[in-house]
N, C-alpha and C positions, 0 to 999 in steps of 0.2 A: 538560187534554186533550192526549194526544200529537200529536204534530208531523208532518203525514201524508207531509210532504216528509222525514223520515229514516228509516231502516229499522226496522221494529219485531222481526226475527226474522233471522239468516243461518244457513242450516246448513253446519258445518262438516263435509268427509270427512277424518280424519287421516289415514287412508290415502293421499288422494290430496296432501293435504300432503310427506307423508314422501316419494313416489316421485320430488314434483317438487323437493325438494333433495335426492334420491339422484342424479337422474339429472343435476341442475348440477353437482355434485361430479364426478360421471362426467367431464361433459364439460370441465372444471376440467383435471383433472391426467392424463387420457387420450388426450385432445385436441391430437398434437402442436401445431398451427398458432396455437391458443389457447394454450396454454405460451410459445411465443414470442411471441407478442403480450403475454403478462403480463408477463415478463423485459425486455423492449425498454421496457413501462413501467413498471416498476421500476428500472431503468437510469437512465433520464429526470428521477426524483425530485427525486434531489439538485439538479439545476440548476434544476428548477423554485420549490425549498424556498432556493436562495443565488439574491436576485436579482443580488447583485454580482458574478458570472458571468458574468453577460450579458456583462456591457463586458468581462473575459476573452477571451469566446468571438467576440466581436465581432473586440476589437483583433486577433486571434491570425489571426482570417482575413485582413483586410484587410493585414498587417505580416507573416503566416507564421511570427515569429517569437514567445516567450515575452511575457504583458505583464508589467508593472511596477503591481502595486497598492499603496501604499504602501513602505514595505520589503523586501516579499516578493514572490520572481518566481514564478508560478503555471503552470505549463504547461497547457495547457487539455485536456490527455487525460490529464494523470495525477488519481489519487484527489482528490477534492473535500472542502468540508466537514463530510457525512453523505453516505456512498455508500448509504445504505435499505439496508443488510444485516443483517440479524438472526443473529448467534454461533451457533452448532453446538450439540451438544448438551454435548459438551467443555468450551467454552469457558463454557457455562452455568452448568457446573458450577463452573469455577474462578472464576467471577463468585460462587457463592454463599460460598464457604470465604475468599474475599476482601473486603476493606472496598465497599461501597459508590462509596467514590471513586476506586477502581482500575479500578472497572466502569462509570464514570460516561461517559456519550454513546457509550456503545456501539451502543444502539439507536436513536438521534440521531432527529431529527423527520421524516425523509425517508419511511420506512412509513406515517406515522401521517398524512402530509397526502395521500400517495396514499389511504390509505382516507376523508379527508375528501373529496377531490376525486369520487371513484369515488360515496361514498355521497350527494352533492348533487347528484353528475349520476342518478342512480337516482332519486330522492326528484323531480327536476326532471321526468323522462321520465313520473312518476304523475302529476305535477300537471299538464301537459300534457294525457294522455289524458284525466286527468278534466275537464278543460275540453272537449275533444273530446267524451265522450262525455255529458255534460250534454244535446248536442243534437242524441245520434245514443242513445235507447234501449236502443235491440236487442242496445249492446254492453254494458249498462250491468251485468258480471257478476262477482260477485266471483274472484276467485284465489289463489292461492296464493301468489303473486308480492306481495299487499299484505302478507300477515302477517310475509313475511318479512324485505322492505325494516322495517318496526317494530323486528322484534329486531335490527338491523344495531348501532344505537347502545347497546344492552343487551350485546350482544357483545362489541363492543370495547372498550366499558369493563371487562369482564371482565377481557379481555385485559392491559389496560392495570394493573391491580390485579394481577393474575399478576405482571406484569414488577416492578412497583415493589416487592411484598412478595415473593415467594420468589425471584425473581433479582435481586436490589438492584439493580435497574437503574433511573436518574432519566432519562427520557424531558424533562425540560425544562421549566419551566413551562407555556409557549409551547404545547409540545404537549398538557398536558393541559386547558388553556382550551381549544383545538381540539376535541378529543375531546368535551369537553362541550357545548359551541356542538350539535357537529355532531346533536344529540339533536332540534335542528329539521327534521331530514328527517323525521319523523313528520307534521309539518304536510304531507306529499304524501297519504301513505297516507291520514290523515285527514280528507281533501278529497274523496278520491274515495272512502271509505265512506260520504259523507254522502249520496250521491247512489247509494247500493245499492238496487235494489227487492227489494221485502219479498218473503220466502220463496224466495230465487232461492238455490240450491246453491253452493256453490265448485266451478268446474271449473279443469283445467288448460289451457285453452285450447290443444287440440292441433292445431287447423284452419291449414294453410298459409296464409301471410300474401297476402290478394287486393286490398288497396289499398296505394296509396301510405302514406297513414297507418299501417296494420298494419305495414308493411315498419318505415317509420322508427323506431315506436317499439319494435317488438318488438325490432331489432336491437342498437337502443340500449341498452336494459332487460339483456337478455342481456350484453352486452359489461360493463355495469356489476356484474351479479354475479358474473359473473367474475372480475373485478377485485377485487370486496371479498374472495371466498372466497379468492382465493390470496394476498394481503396478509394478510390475518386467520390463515392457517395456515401461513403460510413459517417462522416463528421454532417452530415445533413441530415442523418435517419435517427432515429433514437427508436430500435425496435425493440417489442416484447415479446419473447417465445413462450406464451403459455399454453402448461400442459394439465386436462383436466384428469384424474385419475377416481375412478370409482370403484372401493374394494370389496369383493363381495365374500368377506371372513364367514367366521361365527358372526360378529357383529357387522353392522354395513358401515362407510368409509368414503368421505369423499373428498376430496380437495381440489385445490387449482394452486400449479406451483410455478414461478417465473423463473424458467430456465435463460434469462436475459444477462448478456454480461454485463455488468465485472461480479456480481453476485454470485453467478450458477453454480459454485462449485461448494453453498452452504444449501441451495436448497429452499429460496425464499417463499415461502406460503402465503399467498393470496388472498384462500378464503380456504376453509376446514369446517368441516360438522362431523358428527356420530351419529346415527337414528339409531334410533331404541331398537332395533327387531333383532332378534338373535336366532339368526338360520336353525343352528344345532338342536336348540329347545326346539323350535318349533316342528322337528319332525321326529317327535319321542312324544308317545302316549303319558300324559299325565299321570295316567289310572294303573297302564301295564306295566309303561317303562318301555313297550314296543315301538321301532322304529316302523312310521309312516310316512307318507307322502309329504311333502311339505305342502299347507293348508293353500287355497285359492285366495284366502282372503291375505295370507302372509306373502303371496306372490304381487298381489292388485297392490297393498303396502311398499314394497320393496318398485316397484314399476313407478308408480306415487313418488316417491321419495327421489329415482331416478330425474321424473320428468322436472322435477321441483328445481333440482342440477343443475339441470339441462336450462333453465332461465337465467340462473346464476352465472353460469358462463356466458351465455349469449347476453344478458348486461354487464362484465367484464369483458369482453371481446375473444373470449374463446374458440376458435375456427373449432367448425365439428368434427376437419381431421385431424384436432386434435385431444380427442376425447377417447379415452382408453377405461374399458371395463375387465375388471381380472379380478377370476373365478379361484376359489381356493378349496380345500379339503370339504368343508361345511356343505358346498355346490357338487363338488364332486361325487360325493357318496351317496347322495342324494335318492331316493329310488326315483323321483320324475323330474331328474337330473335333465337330461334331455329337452321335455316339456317346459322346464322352466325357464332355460334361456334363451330357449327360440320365443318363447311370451315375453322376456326381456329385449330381445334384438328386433321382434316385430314391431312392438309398441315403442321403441324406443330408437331404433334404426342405428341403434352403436354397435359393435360387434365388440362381442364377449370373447374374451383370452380366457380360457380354462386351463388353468397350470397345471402340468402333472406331479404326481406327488415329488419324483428327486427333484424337475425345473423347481417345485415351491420353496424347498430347503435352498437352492443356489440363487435363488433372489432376493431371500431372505438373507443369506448371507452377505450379497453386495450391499443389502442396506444397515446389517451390521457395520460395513467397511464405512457406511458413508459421512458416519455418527463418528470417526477417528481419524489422526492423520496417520501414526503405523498402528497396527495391533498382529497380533502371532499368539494364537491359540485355539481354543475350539469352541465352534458357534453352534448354540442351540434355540432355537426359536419352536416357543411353547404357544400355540394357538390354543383355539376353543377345541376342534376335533383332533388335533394330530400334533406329533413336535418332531421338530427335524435336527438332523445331527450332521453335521461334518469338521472338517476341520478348515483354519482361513488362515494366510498371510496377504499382510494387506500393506506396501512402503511406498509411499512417495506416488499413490495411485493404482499402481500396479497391483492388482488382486489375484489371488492365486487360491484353490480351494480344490478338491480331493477331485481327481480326475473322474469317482464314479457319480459326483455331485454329490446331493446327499441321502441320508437314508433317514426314513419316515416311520415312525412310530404310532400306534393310534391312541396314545396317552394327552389330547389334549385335555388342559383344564377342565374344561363343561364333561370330556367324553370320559377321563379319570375317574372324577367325581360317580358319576354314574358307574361307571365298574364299581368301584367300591362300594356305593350301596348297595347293590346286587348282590357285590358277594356276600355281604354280611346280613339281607335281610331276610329275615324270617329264621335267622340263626343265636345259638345262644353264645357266651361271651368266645369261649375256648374252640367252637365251628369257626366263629366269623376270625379269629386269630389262624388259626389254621389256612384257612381259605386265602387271608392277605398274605400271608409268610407263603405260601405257595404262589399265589400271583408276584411276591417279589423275588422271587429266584426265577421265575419265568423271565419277566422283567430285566435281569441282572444278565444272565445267562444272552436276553435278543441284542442288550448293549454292549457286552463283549464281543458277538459273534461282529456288532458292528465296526466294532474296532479294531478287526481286522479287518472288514472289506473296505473301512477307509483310509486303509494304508499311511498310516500317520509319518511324518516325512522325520526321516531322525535327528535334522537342528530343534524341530518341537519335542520330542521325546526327550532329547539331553537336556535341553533346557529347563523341562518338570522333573527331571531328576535331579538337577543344579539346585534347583531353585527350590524344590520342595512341594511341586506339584504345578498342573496345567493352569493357564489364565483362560476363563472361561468369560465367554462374549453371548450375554442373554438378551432376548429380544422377545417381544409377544407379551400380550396383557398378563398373561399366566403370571412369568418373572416379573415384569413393572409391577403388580400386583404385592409380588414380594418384595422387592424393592424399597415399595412407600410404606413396607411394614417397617424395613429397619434404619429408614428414616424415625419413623414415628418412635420407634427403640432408644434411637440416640435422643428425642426429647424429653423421654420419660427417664431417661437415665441421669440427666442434665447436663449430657454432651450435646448443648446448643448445635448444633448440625445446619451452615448458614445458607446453601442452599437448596431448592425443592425443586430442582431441573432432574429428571430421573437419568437422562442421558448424562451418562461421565461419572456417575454415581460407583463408585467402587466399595464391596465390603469385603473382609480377611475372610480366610476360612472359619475362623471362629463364629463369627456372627451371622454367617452365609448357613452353616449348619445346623444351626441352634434351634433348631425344628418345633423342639417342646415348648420352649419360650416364648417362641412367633404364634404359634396355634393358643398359648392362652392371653394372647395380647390380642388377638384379633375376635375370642369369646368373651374377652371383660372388658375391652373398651368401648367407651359411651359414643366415641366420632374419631376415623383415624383418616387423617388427610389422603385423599386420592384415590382411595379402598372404598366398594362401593358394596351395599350389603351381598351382593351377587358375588362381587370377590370375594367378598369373608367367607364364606360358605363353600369356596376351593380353595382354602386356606388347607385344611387336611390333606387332602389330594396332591396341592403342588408339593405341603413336606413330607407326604410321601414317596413323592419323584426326586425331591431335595437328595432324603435318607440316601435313596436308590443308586444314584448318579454319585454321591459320596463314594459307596463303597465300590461300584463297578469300574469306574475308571482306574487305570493304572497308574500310580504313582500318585492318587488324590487330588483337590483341589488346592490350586496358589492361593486364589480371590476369582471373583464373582464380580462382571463391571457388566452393569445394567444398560441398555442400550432404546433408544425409542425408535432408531432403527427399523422396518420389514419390509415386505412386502413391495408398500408405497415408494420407501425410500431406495429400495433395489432395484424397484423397474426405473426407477429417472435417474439414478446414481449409473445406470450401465449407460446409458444413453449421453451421458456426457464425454467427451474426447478425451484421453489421458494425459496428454498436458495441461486441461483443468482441473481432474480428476489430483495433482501432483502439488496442487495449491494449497496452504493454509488454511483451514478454515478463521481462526483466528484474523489474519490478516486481512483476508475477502470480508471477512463480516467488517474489520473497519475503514474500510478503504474509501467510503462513502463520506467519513469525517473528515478525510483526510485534507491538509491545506496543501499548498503548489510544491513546498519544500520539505515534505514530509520524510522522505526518503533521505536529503542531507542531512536532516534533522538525526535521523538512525542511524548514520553514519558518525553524527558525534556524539553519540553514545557508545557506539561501536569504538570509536577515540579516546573515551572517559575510561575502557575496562582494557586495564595490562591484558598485553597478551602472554598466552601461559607458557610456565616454564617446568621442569621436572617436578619443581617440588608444587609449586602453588598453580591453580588453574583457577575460572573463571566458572561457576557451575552449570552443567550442559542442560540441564533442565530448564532454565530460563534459556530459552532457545531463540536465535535472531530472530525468527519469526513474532515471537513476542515484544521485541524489544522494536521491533518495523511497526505493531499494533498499537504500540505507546507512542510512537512519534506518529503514526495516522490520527490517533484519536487525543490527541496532545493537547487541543485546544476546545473536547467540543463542551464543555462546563464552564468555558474565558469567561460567557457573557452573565453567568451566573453572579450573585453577591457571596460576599464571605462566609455570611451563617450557611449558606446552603452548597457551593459545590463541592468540598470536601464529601460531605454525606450523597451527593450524588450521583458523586466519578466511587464511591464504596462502592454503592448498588448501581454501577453498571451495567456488571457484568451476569447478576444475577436477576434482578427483576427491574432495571432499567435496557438504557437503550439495545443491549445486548445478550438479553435474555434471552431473546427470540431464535438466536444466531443458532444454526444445526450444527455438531462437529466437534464441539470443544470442548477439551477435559475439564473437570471441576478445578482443577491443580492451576493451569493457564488461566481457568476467570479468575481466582482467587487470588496470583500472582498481578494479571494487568489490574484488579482494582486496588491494589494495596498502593501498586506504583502510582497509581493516577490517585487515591486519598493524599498521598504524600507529595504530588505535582500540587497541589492546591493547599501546601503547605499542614496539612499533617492535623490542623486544629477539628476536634468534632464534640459534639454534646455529649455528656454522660449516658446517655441513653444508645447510642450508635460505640459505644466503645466495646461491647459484650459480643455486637456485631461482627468487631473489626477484629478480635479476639479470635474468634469461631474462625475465620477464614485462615487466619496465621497458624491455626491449629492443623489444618490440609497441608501445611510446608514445613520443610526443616529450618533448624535457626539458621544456618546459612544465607538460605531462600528468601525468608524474612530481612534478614542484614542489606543483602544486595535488592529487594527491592526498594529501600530505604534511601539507599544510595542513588540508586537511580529515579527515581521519584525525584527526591531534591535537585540531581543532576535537570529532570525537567522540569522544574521549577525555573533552575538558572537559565535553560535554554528559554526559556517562554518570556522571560524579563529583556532578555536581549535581544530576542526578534517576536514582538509585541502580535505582530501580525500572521505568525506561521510562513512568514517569506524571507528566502534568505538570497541577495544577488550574489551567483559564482564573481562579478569580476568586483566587488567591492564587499567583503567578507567582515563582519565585526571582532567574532572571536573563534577561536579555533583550540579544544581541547588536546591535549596527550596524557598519557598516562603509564607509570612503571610499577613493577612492585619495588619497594627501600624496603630495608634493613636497618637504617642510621635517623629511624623518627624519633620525636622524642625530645627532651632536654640532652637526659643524657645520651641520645642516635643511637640507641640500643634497642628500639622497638619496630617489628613490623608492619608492613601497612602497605597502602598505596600514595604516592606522589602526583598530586595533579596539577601538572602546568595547565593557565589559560592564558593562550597567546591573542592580547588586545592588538586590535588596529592603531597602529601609533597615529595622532593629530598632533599637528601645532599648536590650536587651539579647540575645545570642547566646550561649548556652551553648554551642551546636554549634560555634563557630568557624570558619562555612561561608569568609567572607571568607578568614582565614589561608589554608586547605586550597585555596579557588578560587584564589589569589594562589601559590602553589607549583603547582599545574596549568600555569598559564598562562605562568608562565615554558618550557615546552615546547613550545610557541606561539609564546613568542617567538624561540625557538632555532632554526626550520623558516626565519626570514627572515635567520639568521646565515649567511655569507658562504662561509666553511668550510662550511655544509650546503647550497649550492645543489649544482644537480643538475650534477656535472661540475666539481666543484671552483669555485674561488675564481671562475676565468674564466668558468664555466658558466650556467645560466640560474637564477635566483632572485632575488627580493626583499624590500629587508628588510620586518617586519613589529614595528609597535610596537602594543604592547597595553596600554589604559588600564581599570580597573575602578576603578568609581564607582558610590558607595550613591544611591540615589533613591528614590522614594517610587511603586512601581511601578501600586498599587492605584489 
């Protein structure tokens, strides 16, 4: 006799099946707010899958500084031991034409415990309601939501057989016991069929949530399919977020940029233009100098230029919700301000973002932040009509800027310029003197009164007291403008100056003031890189803003670091999560190079550098994040011949493959290219050495030394694992490293000590030992006397290097 307590009959609608995983999918991958929510916890994985992270992320807070886990220093924001990423479709593919063990831990256990976690909380949220509704009837109804939590664990083991048979990928044992385990979330669904009554329909239960109960669990339930559907499909999509952005400055501005990971957090550029039209001129009479309308035909131009966009992304594949138009000072003041961008929005059906003047200064601000990984001081961004003032602390993502935003000045460049000829024309020499020494106390006086309403926070004021004045973060054609002046300075000077990236570009206060000198360098030169005659001609103007800003701030300027930063890069720089926001730029831009064991790779580096002690340290300027970028990009010059990849891995970082990269200081290119000339063994033409010169000149001897060291250290790595792949359970060699005191003949000299512990064989046909033992003699030549940095007197020390067979297994 049947069992009157369990259901004798349910009717299934597959219709209504189907619509209600159509429309999760929907709300899956269409759903901004839920995208980010998925990403933020996929992010999270890895730390959650390495518990010995914790004490990482612990120490790191508490100390600020790197910890120390055994041998290896770990930075606590650079890549971890499984970052849950699943490879491209590319990369899929070269996993398939590849051994197995090339491909191995690529898809590491970090997906596969987020789909564990996600699917026990799903599985947990049915057994719950089914307890609930044990003793509330009325809800006792089947759905659609039971069948499908069932197939969750049929899925993924799908999935899981996918990876391991046609992309040779070994997910771990670890994770495949997981996987299987996890086939006990049917024990939910199966709890709460038991208590189905007979002959009740499957509905989708489309009724707004009216109890507290309803709310919790429905919320929950939802958030967990979410979660499994987009872990369960990440390693099948290879999506591109792109965003088209069109600015409508003084000049107009358009780009399209791939907010797509593992990239998004440098900013990768698409496609970029400039059109010629310059708002500002164009609504000033020629003849008066009077401000008019801006022209019809400057409107039909600018709409023209728009529609011209608007093809460029619809052949990139730019969705047109995601086409963003922002309006700036030039738009705003505009007097047919109004008129002009309902004639933009009509003809063009995008809708225009018109900033207000403080919103302009605080976007401008984040795109400061975006161009840096910390920075602490005060941001001014010099437009054609306006410049904006506040102050920014920007660490680890987290941006911070003057609770009143910022405050606006009507001193842009183009609108400078024009004051100052007004004031002086039709005057004679000692009027028009008069007139500017009265506009600069005006001036002086509106930038003080600002520096009190931007309430400057007192670790920035101590610090330009400390230090000898504020670090100032420019941004705007104005400052670039001046910028590629004292570029051009340092080549007339015949301080070779090796790169022409304006971003990262830092000058002293010296040469940041030198007003006189830049104003006739930019009246007697025949051609100055990146200065276009339009800029020469507010060459006066900005140093007389230069002058102004000298003397008006309190406590003066540190340095002046140029930023390509605005606007652009602030609207998409806010729009990114703070955990991406927290990333390297350095590192993100090389992560694309990167081979499978790039990251153990930096861990024996991290191995090759004593850890510090009172007296002697490791210097913090070469920061793990760089030293992660050198074993990312370790190998990508291999296939080059001799004459050429030394001179290639130089120019990297500035007009090779990493030119492009947004975020990085000049100091960091100039550091990874040395170390990577020196990976490829150090040899270059007479011609490239004046080069190599110029870049060592951005660093201390120190800086120089240890890039030396570590260079050749990747040289050695790159001889012993040929291929950038290192197997965890069969290791070849394995560095340490101490500081000694007892180097030398007579053990009287400082230095470092580098064992390298060989895998001991019986027998070695390969002759790795030999071949290692001639490497390393090159390693030891970086701590000889004659190669310190600066000759004999200069800064270096020696370095003895001990290799010894061990039984590594």
């Amino acid at each position: 006799m049947a069992d009157e307590s369990k259901p004798v009959k349910a009717v299934y609608s597959w219709w209504v099946i189907l619509w209600t995983w159509a429309m999760q999918v929907y709300f899956v991958f269409y759903i901004s707010t839920l995208r980010w929510f998925v990403s933020l916890l996929l992010v999270l994985t890895p730390t959650l899958w390495g518990p010995r992270l914790w004490f990482a992320v612990l120490g790191a807070s508490m100390t600020e500084q790197p910890v120390y886990l055994g041998d290896i220093v770990i930075d606590t924001l650079s890549q971890q031991d499984s970052d849950g990423r699943c490879k491209t479709w590319t990369e899929k593919r070269e996993a398939i034409t590849n051994s197995a063990l090339s491909a191995s831990g690529w898809y590491g256990p970090g997906a596969y415990l987020a789909w564990l976690i996600t699917a026990y909380a799903t599985a947990l949220s049915n057994i719950w309601h089914s307890k609930c509704s044990e003793k509330h009837p009325d809800v006792n109804k089947l759905d659609a939501e039971i069948l499908l939590t069932i197939g969750y664990p049929l899925v993924a083991l799908c999935d899981v057989l996918l990876r391991l048979i046609r992309c040779q990928i070994d997910p771990g044992m670890t994770a495949a016991v997981f996987v299987l385990v996890s086939t006990l979330t049917i024990i939910g669904p199966l709890t709460r069929l038991s208590w189905q009554e007979d002959d009740m329909e499957i509905e989708i239960d489309p009724h707004f949530p009216r109890t507290v109960k309803e709310w919790t669990w429905k919320t929950f339930r939802f958030l967990c399919h979410t979660i499994v559907y987009a872990v369960l499909s990440e390693p099948y999509l290879e999506p591109r977020v792109l965003l088209a952005v069109y600015i409508l400055l003084n000049g107009i501005r358009c780009s399209i940029t791939d907010l797509s990971p593992p990239t998004t957090r440098i900013l990768p550029t698409v496609y970029s233009q400039r059109f010629n039209i310059s708002l500002y001129d164009a609504q000033y009479d020629s003849k008066t100098g009077n401000q008019i309308p801006i022209p019809r035909k400057v409107i039909n131009a600018v709409v023209a230029a728009i529609l011209r966009f608007q093809i460029v992304c619809l052949e990139v594949g730019v969705p047109a919700s995601q086409m963003l138009i922002i309006a700036t000072e030039a738009t705003r003041k505009a007097i047919n301000s109004e008129e002009f961008v309902k004639t933009i929005q009509n003809r063009t059906h995008v809708r225009v973002l018109m900033l207000p003047k403080d919103e302009e200064g605080v976007v401008g601000a984040w795109g400061i932040a975006s161009g840096f990984s910390d920075i602490e001081g005060l941001a001014i961004d010099l437009g054609g009509g306006s410049m904006q003032m506040t102050w920014i602390i920007s660490h680890a993502g987290d941006v911070r800027i003057s609770s009143k935003g910022s405050i606006s000045f009507p001193y842009g460049a183009a609108a400078l310029t024009q004051k100052l000829e007004a004031l002086t024309k039709g005057k004679d020499e000692d009027e028009a003197a008069k007139a500017k020494e009265q506009f600069r106390q005006e001036m002086t006086s509106q930038f003080r009164r600002a520096w009190d309403d931007l309430e400057i926070p007192e670790q920035l004021v101590d610090k330009a007291k400390k230090e000898g004045g504020f670090q100032l973060y420019l941004s705007g054609g104005g400052f670039r403008g001046w910028g590629y002046l004292l570029l051009y300075l340092h080549q007339i000077r015949g301080e070779y100056y090796p790169i022409s990236i304006i971003n990262g570009y830092t000058a002293g206060k010296k040469d940041f003031e030198n007003t006189e000198v830049l104003k006739k360098v930019a009246q007697t030169a025949n051609d100055i890189f990146r200065v276009s005659d339009r800029r020469r001609k507010q060459v006066p103007s900005v140093a007389f803003l230069v002058n102004v800003l000298a003397k008006a701030i309190p406590h003066g300027i540190k340095e002046a670091h140029f930023c390509q930063g605005g606007v652009r890069e602030g609207a998409l720089y806010r729009k990114i999560l703070p955990v991406i926001r927290q990333q390297d730029p350095l590192q993100v831009a090389t992560m694309n190079f990167a081979r499978g064991s790039a990251q153990a790779m930096a861990f024996m580096a991290f191995s090759s550098i004593p850890r510090p002690t009172k007296d002697r340290s490791f210097p913090h300027s070469i920061s793990p994040h760089v030293i992660q970028a050198f074993a990312n990009i370790l190998y990508a010059h291999a296939t080059m011949s001799k004459e050429t990849a030394a001179t290639a891995a130089l120019y990297s970082t500035s007009t090779g493959v990493l030119a492009e990269a947004h975020g990085i200081p000049h100091a960091d290119r100039a550091r990874l290219a040395l170390m990577l000339q020196e990976r490829y063994g150090g040899e270059l033409p007479p011609r490239e050495m004046d080069f190599k010169k110029s870049l060592r000149s951005l660093l201390t001897p120190e800086e120089i030394w240890w890039t030396r060291y570590l260079g050749k250290l990747g040289l050695v790595i790159s001889r012993v694992y040929p291929t950038g792949v290192i197997d965890p359970s069969r290791p070849r060699a394995l560095p340490r490293a101490r500081w000694a005191n007892d180097l030398g003949k007579k053990k009287n000299k400082q230095g470092i000590e580098l064992k390298v512990l060989l895998q001991k064989v019986g027998f070695d046909p390969t002759r790795l030992k030999q071949e290692l033992e001639a490497d390393l003699k090159k390693l030891r030549k970086v701590g000889k006397r004659k190669h310190w940095i600066g000759g004999r007197d200069g800064w270096g020390m020696k370095v003895k290097v001990i290799l010894v067979e061990e039984d590594l297994l």
